[in-house]
Backbone as CSV, one residue per row, in Angstrom:
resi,resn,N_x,N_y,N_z,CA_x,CA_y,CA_z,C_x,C_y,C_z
1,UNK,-15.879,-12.238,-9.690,-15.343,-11.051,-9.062,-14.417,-11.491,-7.939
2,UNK,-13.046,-11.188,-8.387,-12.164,-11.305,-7.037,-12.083,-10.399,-5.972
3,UNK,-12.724,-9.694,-5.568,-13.225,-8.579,-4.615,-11.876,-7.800,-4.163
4,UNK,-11.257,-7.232,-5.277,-10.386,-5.956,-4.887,-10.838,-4.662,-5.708
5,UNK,-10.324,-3.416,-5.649,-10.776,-2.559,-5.610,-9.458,-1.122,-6.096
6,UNK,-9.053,-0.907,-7.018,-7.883,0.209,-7.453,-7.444,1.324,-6.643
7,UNK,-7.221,0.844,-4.870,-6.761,1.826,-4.115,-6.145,2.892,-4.854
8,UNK,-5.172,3.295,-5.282,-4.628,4.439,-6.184,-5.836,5.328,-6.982
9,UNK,-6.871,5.036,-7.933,-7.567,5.267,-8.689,-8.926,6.121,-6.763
10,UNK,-9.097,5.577,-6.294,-9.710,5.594,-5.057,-9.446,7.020,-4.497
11,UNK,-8.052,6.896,-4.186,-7.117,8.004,-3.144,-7.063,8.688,-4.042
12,UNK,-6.521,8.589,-5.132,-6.715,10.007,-6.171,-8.183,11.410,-6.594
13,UNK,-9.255,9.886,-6.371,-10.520,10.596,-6.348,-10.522,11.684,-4.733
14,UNK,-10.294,10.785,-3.904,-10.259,11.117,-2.836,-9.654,12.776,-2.101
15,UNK,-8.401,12.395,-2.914,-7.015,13.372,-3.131,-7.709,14.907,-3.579
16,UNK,-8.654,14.778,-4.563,-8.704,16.040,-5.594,-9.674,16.446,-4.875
17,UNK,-10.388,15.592,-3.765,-11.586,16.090,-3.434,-10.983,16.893,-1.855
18,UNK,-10.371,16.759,-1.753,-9.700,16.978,-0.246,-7.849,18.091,-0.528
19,UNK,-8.172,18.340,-2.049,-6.513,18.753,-2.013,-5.710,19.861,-1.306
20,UNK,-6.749,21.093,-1.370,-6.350,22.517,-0.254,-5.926,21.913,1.387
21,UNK,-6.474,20.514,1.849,-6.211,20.462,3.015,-4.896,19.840,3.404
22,UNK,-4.190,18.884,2.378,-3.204,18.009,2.255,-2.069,18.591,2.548
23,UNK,-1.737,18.025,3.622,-0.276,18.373,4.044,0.980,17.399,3.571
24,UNK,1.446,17.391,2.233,2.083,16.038,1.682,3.345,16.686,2.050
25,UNK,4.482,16.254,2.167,6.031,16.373,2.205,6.426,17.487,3.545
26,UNK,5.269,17.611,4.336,5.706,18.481,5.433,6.485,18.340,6.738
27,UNK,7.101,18.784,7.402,7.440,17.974,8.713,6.805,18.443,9.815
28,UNK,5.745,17.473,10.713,5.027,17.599,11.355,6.240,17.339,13.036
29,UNK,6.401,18.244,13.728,7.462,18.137,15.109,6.504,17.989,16.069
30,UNK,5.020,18.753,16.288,4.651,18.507,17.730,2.958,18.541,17.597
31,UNK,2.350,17.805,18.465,0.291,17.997,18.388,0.277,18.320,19.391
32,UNK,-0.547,18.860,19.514,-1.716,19.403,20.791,-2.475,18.668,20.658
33,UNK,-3.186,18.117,22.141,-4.474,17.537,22.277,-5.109,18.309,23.191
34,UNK,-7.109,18.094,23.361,-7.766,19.008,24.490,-8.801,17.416,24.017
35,UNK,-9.263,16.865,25.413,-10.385,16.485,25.414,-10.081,15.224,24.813
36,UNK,-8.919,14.258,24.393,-8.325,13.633,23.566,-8.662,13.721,21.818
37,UNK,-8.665,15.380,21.461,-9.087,14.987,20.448,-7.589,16.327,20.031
38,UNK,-7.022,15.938,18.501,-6.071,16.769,17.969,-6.790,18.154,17.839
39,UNK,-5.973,19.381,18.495,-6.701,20.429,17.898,-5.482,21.187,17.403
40,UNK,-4.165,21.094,17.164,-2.973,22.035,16.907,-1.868,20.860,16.234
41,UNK,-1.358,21.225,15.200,-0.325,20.576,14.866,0.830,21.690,14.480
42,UNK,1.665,21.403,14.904,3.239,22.047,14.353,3.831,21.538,12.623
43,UNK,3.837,22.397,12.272,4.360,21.880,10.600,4.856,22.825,10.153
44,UNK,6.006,22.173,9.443,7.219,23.035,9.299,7.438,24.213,9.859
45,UNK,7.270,24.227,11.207,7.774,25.057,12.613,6.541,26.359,12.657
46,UNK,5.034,26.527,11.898,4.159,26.721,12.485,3.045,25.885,12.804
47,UNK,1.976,26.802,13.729,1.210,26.020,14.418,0.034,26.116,13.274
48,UNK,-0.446,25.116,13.063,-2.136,24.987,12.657,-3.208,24.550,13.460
49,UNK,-4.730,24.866,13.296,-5.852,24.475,13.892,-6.452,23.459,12.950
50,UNK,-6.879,22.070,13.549,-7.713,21.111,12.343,-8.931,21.368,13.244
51,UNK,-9.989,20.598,12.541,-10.985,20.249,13.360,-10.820,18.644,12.617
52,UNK,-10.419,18.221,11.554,-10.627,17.011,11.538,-9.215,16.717,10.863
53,UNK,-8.449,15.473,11.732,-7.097,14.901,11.099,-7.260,13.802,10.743
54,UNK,-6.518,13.205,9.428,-6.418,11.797,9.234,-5.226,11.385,8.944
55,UNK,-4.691,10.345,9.521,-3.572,9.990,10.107,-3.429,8.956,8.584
56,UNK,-2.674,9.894,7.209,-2.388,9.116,6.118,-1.102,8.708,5.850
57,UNK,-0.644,8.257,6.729,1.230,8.041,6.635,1.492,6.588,6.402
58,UNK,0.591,5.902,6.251,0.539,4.673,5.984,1.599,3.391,7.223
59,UNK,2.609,3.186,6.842,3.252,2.276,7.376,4.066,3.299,8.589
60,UNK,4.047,4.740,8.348,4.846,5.375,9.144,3.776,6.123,10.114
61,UNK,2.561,5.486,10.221,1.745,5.620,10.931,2.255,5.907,12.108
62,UNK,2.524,5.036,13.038,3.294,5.206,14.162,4.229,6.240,14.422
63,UNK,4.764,7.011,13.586,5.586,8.302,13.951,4.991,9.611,14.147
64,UNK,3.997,9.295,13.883,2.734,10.243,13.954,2.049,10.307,15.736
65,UNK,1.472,9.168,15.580,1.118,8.591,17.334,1.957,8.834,17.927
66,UNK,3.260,8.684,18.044,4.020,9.074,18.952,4.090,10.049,19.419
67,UNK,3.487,11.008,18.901,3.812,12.694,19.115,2.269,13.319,19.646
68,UNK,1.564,12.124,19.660,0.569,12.188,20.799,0.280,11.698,22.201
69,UNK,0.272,12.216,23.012,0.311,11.583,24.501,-0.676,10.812,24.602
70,UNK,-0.733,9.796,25.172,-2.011,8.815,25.780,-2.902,7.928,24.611
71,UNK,-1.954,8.387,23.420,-2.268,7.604,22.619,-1.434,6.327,22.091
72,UNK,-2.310,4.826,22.121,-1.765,3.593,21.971,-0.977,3.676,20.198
73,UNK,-0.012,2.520,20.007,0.285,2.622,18.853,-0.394,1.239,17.953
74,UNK,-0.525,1.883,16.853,-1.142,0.993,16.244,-0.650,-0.114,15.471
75,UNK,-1.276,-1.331,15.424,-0.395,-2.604,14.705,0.041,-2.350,13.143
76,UNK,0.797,-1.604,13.101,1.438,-1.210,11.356,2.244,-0.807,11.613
77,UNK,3.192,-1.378,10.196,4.771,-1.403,10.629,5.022,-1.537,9.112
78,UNK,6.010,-0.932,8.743,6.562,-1.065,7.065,7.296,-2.709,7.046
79,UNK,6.619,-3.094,5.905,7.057,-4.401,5.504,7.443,-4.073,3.580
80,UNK,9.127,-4.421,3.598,8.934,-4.605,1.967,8.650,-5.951,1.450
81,UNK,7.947,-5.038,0.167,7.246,-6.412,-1.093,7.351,-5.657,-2.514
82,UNK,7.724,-6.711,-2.929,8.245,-6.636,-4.636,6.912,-7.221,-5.561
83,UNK,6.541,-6.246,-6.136,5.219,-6.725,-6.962,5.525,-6.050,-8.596
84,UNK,6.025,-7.534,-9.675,6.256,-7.573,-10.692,4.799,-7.352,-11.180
85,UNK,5.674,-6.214,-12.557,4.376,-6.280,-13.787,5.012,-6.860,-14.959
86,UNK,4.091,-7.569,-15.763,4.702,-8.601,-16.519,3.006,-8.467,-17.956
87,UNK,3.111,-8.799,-18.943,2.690,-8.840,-20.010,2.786,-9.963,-20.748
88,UNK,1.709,-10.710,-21.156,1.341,-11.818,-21.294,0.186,-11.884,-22.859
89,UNK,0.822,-12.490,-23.628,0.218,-12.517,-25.282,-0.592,-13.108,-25.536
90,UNK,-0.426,-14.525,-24.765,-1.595,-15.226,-24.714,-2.373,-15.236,-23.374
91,UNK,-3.278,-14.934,-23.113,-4.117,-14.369,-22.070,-5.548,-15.951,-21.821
92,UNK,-4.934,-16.319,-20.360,-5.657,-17.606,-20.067,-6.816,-17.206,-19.948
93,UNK,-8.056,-17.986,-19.940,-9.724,-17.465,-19.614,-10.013,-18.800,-19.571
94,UNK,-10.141,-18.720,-17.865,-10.199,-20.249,-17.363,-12.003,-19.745,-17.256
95,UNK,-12.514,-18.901,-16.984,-13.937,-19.059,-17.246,-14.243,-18.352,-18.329
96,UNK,-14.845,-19.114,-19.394,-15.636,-19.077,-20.515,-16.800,-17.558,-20.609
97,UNK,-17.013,-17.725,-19.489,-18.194,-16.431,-19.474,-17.027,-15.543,-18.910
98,UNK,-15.546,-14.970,-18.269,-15.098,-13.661,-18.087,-14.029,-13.559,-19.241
99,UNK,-14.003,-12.538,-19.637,-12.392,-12.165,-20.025,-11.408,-12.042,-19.283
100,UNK,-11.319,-12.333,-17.423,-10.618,-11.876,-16.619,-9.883,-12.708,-16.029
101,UNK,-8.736,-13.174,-16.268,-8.215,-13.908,-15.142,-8.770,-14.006,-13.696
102,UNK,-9.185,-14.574,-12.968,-9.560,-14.362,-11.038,-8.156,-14.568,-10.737
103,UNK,-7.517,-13.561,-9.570,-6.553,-13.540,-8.948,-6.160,-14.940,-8.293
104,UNK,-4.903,-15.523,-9.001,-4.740,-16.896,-8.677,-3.666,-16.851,-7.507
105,UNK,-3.506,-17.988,-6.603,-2.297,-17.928,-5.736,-1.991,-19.654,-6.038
106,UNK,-0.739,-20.094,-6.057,-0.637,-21.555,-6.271,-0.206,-21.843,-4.742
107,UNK,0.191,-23.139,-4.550,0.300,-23.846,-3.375,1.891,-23.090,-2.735
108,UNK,3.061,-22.615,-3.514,4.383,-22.252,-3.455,4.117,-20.736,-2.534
109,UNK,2.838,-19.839,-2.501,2.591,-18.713,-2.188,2.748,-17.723,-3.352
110,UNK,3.437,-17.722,-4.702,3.374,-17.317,-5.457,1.628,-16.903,-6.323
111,UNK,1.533,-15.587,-6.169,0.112,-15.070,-7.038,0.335,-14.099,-8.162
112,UNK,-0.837,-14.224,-8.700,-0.791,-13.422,-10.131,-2.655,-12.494,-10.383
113,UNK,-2.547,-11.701,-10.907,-3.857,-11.148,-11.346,-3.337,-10.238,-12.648
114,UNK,-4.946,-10.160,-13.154,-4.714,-9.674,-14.309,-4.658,-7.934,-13.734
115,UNK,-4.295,-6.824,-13.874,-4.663,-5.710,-13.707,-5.666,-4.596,-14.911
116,UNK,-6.603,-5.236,-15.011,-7.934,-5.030,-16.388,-9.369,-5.654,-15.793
117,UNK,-8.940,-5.586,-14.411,-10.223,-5.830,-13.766,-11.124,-4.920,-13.989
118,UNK,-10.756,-3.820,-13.734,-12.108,-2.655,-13.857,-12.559,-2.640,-15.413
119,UNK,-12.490,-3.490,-16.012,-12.643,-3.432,-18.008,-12.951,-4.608,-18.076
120,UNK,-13.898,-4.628,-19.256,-14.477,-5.602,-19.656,-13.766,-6.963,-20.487
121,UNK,-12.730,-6.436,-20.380,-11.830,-7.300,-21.568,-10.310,-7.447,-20.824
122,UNK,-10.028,-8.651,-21.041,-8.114,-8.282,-20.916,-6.992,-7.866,-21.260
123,UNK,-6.303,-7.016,-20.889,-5.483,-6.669,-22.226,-4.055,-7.251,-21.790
124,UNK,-3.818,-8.612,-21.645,-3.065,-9.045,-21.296,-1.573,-8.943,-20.157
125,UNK,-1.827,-7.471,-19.421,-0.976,-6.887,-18.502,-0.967,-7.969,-17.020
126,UNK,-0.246,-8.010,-16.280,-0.251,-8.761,-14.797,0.093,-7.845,-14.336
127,UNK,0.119,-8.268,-12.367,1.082,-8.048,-11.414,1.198,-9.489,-10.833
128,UNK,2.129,-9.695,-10.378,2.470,-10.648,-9.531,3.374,-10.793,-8.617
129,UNK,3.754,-11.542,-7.807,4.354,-11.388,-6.668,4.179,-13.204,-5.884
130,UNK,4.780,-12.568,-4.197,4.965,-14.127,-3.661,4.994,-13.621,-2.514
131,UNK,4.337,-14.919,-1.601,4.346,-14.951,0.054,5.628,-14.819,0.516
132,UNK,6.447,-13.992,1.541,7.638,-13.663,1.629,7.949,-15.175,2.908
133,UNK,9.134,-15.688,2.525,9.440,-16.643,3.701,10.099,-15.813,4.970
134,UNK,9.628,-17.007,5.769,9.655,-16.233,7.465,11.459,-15.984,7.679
135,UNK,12.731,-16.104,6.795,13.876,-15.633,6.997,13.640,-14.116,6.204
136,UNK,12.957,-14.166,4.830,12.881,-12.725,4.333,11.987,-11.660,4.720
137,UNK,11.007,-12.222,5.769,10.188,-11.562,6.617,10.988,-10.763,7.778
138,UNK,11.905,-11.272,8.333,12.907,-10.828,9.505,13.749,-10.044,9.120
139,UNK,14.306,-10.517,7.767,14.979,-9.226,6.978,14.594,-7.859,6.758
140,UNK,13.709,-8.364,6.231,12.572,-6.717,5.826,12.682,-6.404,6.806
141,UNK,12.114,-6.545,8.754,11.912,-5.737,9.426,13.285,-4.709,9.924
142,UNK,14.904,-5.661,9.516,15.738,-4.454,10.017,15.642,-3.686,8.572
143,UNK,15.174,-4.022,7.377,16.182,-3.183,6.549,14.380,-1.967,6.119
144,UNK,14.046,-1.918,6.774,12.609,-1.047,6.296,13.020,0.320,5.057
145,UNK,14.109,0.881,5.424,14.494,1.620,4.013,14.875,1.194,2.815
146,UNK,14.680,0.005,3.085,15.554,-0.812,1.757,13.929,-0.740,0.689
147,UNK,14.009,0.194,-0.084,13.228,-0.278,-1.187,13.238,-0.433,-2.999
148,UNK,14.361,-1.082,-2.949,14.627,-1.784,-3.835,13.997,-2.814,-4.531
149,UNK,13.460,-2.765,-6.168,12.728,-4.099,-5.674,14.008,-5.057,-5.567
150,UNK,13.157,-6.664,-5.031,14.112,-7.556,-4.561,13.825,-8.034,-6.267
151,UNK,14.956,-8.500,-7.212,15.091,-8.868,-8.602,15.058,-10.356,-7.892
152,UNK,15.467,-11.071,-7.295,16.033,-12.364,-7.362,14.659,-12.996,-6.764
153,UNK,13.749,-12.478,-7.093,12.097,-13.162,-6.256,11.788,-13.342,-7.473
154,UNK,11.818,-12.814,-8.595,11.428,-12.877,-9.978,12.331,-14.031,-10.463
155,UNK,13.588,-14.203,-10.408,14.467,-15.072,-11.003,14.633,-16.511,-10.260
156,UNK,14.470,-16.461,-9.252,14.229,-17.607,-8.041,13.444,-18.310,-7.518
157,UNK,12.186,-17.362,-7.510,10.929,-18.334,-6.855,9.873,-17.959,-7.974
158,UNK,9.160,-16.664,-8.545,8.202,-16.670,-9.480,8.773,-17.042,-10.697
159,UNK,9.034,-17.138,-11.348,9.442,-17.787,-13.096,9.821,-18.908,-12.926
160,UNK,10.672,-19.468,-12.155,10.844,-20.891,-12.418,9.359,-21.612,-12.289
C-alpha cells in the first residue's frame, strides 16, 4: 500500500453530501466577523448568515483571508504541475503477490503510479509527472494563471 487516497472520488462524496450549501462560482466581496468567528458573508452583492464556513478555494485560499480582519494568511500559494496520463500494455508487477505497481520516484525526481489502486487488478493506465527544478519553480510563481500543461516535461525530462 502506497498510502494515497482518490481526493476527487472523496470531495465528490463529500460534495453530494453538503450540495444545498455550496457556494461554487460565486463572488464573495466582504465577511463579517463577531467574536473572531465568520458570521455574514457578501455574495454576489447579498448578505448571508453561516454558522459554519469552510474555506475550499484551495490555492486561492488566501483571497479569501484577506477579506478577514485579524486574520493571519496561510502558507498556500498556487504552484503549476503537469501530471501526464499515459497507458501501458505491458504492466510491470515488481511484487509477485500485488497486481499494483507501488508509486515509484527514480533518482532524476521523475514519478509514476499506476491509477487502479482502489482495484484489485491493473488495468494498465498511469499518471506521471516530475520534481519541478528550482528555475521552473520561480517561473510558476510569476506565471500562476498559466495553466497549460507544460508538453516539453513529457518530451524532455519524463520519456527520455
Amino acid at each position: 500500500d502506497d498510502g494515497w487516497f482518490d481526493p476527487y472520488s472523496f470531495l465528490t462524496g463529500v460534495r453530494e453530501g453538503i450540495k444545498p450549501r455550496i457556494r461554487e462560482g460565486k463572488k464573495l466581496t466582504e465577511i463579517e466577523t463577531e467574536n473572531n468567528k465568520i458570521t455574514r458573508m457578501k455574495i454576489d452583492g447579498e448578505w448571508q448568515a453561516f454558522d459554519f464556513v469552510v474555506n475550499a478555494t484551495g490555492a486561492n485560499a488566501n483571497s479569501v483571508i484577506d477579506k478577514i480582519p485579524n486574520i493571519r494568511r496561510l502558507p498556500v500559494e498556487a504552484r503549476k504541475r503537469t501530471i501526464f496520463h499515459f497507458k501501458c500494455k505491458d504492466v510491470p508487477h515488481p511484487d509477485p503477490t500485488s497486481h499494483i505497481p507501488p508509486l515509484t520516484v527514480d533518482p532524476s525526481g521523475v514519478w509514476y503510479r499506476s491509477t487502479s489502486a482502489l482495484t484489485s487488478s491493473s488495468s494498465g493506465d498511469f499518471i506521471c509527472g516530475c520534481t519541478p527544478t528550482e528555475d521552473a519553480e520561480q517561473d510558476a510563481e510569476r506565471h500562476t494563471d498559466d495553466i497549460d500543461p507544460d508538453y516539453s516535461l513529457w518530451e524532455e525530462v519524463i520519456w527520455p
